[in-house]
N, C-alpha and C positions, 0 to 999 in steps of 0.2 A: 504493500500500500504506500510505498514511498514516494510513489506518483504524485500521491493527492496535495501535497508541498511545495509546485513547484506555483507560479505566479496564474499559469494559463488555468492550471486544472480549477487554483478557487473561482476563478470565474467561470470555468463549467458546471462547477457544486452550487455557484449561486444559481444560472442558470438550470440544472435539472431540477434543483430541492425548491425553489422559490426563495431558499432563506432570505432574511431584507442583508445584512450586515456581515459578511462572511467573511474573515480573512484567515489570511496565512496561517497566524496565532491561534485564531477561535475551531479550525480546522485541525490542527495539531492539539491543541484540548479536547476537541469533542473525537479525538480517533484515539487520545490516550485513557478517555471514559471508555470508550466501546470497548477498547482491549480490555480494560481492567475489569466490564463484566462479562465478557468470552472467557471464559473459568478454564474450557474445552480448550480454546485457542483453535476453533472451525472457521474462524472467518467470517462468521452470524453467531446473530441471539437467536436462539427457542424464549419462549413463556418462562421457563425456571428461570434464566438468566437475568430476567427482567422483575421477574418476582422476588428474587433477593436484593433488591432494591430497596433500605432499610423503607423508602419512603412510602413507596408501593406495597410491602410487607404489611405495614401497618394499618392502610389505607383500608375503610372498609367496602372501595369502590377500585380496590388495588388491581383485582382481577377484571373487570369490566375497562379498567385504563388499560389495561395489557393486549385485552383481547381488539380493543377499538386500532390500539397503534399495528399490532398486525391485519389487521379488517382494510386501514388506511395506505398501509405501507407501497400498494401498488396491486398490479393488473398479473405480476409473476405469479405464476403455479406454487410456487414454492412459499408465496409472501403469508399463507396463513401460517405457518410451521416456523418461518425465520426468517430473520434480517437479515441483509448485509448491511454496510455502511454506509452505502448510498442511502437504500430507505430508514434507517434508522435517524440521520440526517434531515432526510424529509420530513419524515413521525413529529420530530421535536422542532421543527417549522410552525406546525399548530400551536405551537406554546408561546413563542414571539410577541411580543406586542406588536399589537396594527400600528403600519406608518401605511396611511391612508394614501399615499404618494402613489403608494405599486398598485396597482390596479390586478396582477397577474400573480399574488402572495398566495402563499396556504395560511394565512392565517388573521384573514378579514370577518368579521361578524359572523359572514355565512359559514364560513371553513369552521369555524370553532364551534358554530350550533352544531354543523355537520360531524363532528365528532364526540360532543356531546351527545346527540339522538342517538349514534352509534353503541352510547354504553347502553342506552333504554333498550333498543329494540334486539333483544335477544337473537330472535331466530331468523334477524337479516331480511324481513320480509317486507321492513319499508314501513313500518307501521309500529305503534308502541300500544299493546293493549294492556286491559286494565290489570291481568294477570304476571305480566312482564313489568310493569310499574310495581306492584307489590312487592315481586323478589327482588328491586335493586331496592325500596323503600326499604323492606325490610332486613337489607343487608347494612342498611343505614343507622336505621334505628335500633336493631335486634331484637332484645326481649326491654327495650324501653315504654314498650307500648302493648299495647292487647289485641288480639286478630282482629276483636271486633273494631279498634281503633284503627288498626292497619284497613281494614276494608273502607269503614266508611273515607279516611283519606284520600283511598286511591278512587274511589267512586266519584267524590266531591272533585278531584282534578281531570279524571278524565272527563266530566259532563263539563267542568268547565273551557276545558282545550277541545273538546270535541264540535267544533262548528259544523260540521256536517252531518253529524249523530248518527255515525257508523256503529258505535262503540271502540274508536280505537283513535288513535292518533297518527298522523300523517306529516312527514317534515312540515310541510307548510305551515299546519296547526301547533305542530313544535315553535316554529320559528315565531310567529304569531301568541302564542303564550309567555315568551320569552322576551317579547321587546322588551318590557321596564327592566330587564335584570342586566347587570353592567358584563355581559361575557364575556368582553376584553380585556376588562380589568380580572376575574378572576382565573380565566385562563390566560393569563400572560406569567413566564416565566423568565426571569433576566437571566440565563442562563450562560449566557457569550460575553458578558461583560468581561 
């Protein structure tokens, strides 16, 4: 991967990942992170690699962030199973703060909703119903609360995000539930500084 160091290739890493601000430096850190969780030393993460991630470990949305960064990672056969460094690169583009400047970023309002929906909607079908809200609610809250708590919750927010009263939720009605909540501010990670 010594490649990836020289002046042309950061401006290829900017170019395929979107990132806004990539340089030499922040490229040689974020490839001495990647090595450091390749345990294997295969050249990719799997899901464990990324789950011993003290941060992610803890998270009770740890597995859901895991599964969304390889959901995201790309169009590769391979990209549910592992990363390389390219998409891992990419993955953490979503984290960026928006500079409203790029027009062409992974990680504008919609990019960030669009990986957020991704931790909701379990079984990828484009849609978040009220059974798939419950097990990320309740992976949230755990035993904080009572089933019958946890039901009527996830009841009250699907009737209220559900504008078309399918019974489920659809990005659009995601994104549309979601305007007052600040998602750049809370998915933004100063990670390249």
């Amino acid at each position: 991967m010594q490649f990836l160091f020289d002046c042309d290739c950061t401006q290829e890493m900017n170019k395929s990942t979107n990132i806004i601000a990539v340089n030499r430096n922040q490229i040689v850190r974020l490839y001495s992170r990647f090595l450091s969780l390749d345990k294997k030393g295969q050249g990719f993460l799997e899901r464990e690699d990324l789950m011993n991630v003290p941060e992610l470990a803890v998270n009770p949305l740890g597995d859901r962030i895991v599964d969304a960064f390889f959901t995201l990672a790309g169009d590769e056969l391979e990209s549910e199973k592992r990363l390389n460094f390219r998409q891992f690169v990419r993955v953490l583009a979503f984290f960026q703060p928006i500079d409203r400047s790029k027009k062409n970023s992974l990680n504008g309002r919609t990019d960030k909703l669009k990986f957020a929906f991704i931790m909701y909607d379990l079984n990828k079908n484009g849609y978040i119903t009220r059974e798939e809200f419950k097990v990320i609610l309740n992976s949230m809250v755990g035993a904080n609360i009572t089933t019958d708590q946890l039901d009527k919750i996830a009841d009250r927010t699907i009737e209220e995000a559900d504008v078309d009263h399918d019974g489920r939720i659809s990005f659009d009605e995601f994104c549309k539930a979601m305007e007052k909540t600040d998602i750049e501010e809370k998915m933004s990670i100063r990670f390249l500084n």
